[in-house]
N, C-alpha and C positions, 0 to 999 in steps of 0.2 A: 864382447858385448853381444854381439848375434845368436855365437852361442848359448847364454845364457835365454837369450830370446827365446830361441828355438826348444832349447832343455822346458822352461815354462810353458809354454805351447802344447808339449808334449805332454806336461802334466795334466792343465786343461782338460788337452781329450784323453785325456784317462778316466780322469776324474767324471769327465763329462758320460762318456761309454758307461761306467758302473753305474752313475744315476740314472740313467737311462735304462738298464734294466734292471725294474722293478720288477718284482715276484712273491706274489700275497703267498704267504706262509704262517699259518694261524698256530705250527706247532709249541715255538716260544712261549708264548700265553699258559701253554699248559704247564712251563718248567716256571721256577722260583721264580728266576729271572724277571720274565717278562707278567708272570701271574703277580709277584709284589708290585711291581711298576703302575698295574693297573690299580694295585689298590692304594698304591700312593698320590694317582689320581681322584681317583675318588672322593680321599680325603683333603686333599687341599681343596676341593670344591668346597665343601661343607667348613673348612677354616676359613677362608674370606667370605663365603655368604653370609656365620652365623656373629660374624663380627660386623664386617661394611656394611647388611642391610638391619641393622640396628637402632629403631628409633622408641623415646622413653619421655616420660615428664614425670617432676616431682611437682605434690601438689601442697600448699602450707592455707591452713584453715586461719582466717585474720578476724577478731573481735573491735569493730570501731570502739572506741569513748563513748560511752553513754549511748550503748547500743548493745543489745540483747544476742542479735541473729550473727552467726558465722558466713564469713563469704571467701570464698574460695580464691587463691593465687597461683600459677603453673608457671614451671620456667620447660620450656621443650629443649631435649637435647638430643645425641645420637651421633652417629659416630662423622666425623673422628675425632669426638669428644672435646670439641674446644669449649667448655665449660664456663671460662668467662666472657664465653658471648652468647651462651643461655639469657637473656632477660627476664624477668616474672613480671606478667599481666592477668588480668582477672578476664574471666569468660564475656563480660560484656566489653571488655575495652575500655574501661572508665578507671580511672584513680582512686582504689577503695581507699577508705576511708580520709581523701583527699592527699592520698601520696602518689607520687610518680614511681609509682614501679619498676617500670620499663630501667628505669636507673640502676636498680640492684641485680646483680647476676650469682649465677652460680662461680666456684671459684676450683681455679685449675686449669691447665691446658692438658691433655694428656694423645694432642693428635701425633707427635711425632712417633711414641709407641705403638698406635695404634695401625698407622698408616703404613711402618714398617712392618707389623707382620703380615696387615692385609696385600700390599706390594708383593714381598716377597713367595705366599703365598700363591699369588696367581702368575710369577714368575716359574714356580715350581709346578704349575699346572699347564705352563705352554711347555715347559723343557717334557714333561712328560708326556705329551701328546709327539713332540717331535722325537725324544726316544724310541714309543712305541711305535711309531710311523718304521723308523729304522729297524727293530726288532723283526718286525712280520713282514717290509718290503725291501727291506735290501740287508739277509740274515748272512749270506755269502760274505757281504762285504764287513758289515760286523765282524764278523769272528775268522775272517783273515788278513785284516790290519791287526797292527799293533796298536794303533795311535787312538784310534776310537774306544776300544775298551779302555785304554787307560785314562784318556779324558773322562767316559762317564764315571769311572770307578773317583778319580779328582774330586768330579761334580757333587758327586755320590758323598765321599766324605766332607766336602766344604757345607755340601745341602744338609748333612745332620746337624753338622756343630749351629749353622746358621737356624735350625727350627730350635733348638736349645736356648738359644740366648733371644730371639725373639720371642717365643713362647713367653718363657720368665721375664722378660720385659713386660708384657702385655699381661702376665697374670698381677707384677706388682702396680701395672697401671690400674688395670680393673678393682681391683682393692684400693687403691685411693678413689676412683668413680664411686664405688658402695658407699664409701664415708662423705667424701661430698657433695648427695645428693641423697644424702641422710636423714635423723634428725638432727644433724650439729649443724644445719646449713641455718638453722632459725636462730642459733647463736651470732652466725655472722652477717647476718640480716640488721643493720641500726636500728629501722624503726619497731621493730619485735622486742628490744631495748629499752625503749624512752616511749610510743606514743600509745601502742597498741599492743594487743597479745594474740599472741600467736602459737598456732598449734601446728605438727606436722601431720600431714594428714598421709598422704601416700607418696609412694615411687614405684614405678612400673617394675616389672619384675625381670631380674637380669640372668634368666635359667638359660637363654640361648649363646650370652657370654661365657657363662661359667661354661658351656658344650663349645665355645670354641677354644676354650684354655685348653680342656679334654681332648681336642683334637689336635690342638697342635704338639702337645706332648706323644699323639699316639702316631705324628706325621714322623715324628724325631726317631720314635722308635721305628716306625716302620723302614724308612731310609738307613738308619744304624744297624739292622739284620739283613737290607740288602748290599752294603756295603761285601760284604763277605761271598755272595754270589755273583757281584760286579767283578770280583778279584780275583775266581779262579776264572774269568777269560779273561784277563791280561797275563802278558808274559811273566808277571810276577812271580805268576804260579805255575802258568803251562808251560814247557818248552817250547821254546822258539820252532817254526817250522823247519830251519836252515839245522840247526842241530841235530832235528832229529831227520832227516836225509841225511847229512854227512853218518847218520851208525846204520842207515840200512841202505846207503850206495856207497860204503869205506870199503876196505880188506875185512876180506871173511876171515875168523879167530881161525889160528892155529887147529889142525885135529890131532888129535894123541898119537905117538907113536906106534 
């Protein structure tokens, strides 16, 4: 048991010694490496801002009964799209045409979509700020473990597959968002039915959505082509240090007779 003690101890200050020196090294940045890394930051910036800060209203034009003029209805919504707690009320707050609006909503929930790719997202933008931290301040200790390249290289492939099936999550969410807050939404409105008519008049324009669909497919790609530069430093690829000392401190080859 002591032993054990003392063995963990020892690791500690090892561990502790290597983080302790730090040594800014900008050369990384210039290789694959650590130049995709950054622009894999980059881009998940730009995928959770042009999703999380996301706000929209549809707007449906209402004709009372015996009444000539149009008056306008909005339901506000935005992300993380929980849709049936959209409400529609009119610009002054009054019950047009003597209905309770507040009562009808928009229909759908689509936050759990949404929340995973924004989540994941800015998961993906701290693990890359602490990659690049390691890349340029501790490049020694990098690339003479074994355990760290192969962790990120791990990272590396689980972070593709996971912007793939988030992504496509979030783009078949966003195509049901277009549709229901459409014009079919005055179909599932009762009183646009039976008391009054109603017209759709607008929905805010969803071009910074469709740019985060675009980015998270170009996040997918970017991490799937760095997957390949994460794998020639692990052992997968390069010999082991121990290997190659035992062929240049072994027996020297025979010479010819």
């Amino acid at each position: 048991m002591a032993s054990n003690i003392y063995l963990f101890r020892q690791r500690i200050s090892r561990f502790g010694q290597r983080m302790s020196s730090f040594q800014l090294n900008l050369n990384p940045l210039k290789e694959p490496l650590g130049f995709i890394k950054v622009l894999e930051w980059i881009a998940s910036i730009f995928a959770f801002a042009t999703c999380g800060g996301f706000k929209g209203k549809t707007e449906i034009l209402v004709t009372c009964p015996q009444a000539s003029d149009n008056k306008t209805i909005i339901a506000t919504f935005g992300y993380p799209f929980r849709l049936n707690q959209a409400s529609f009320q009119a610009f002054s707050h009054v019950n047009v045409c003597d209905i309770n609006w507040k009562s009808y909503v928009l229909i759908g929930d689509y936050s759990s979509s949404a929340q995973f790719y924004v989540t994941f997202a800015v998961f993906v933008f701290l693990y890359c700020i602490a990659a690049l931290l390691l890349y340029v301040g501790y490049t020694n200790l990098y690339r003479d473990s074994r355990k760290l390249p192969m962790i990120d290289f791990i990272v590396t492939l689980v972070a593709t597959f996971l912007w793939l099936v988030s992504t496509s999550a979030w783009a078949k969410a966003l195509t049901d968002i277009k549709i229901a807050t459409g014009h079919r939404i005055i179909q599932e409105l009762v009183p646009c039915n039976q008391e009054v008519k109603c017209y759709f008049g607008s929905v805010t324009s969803m071009g910074s959505l469709n740019v985060s669909v675009i980015f998270g497919f170009l996040n997918m790609i970017l991490w799937g082509g760095n997957a390949w530069f994460v794998y020639k430093e692990t052992t997968l690829h390069s010999p082991s240090n121990t290997s190659a000392s035992h062929g240049q401190g072994g027996i020297p080859p025979p010479t010819g007779i």
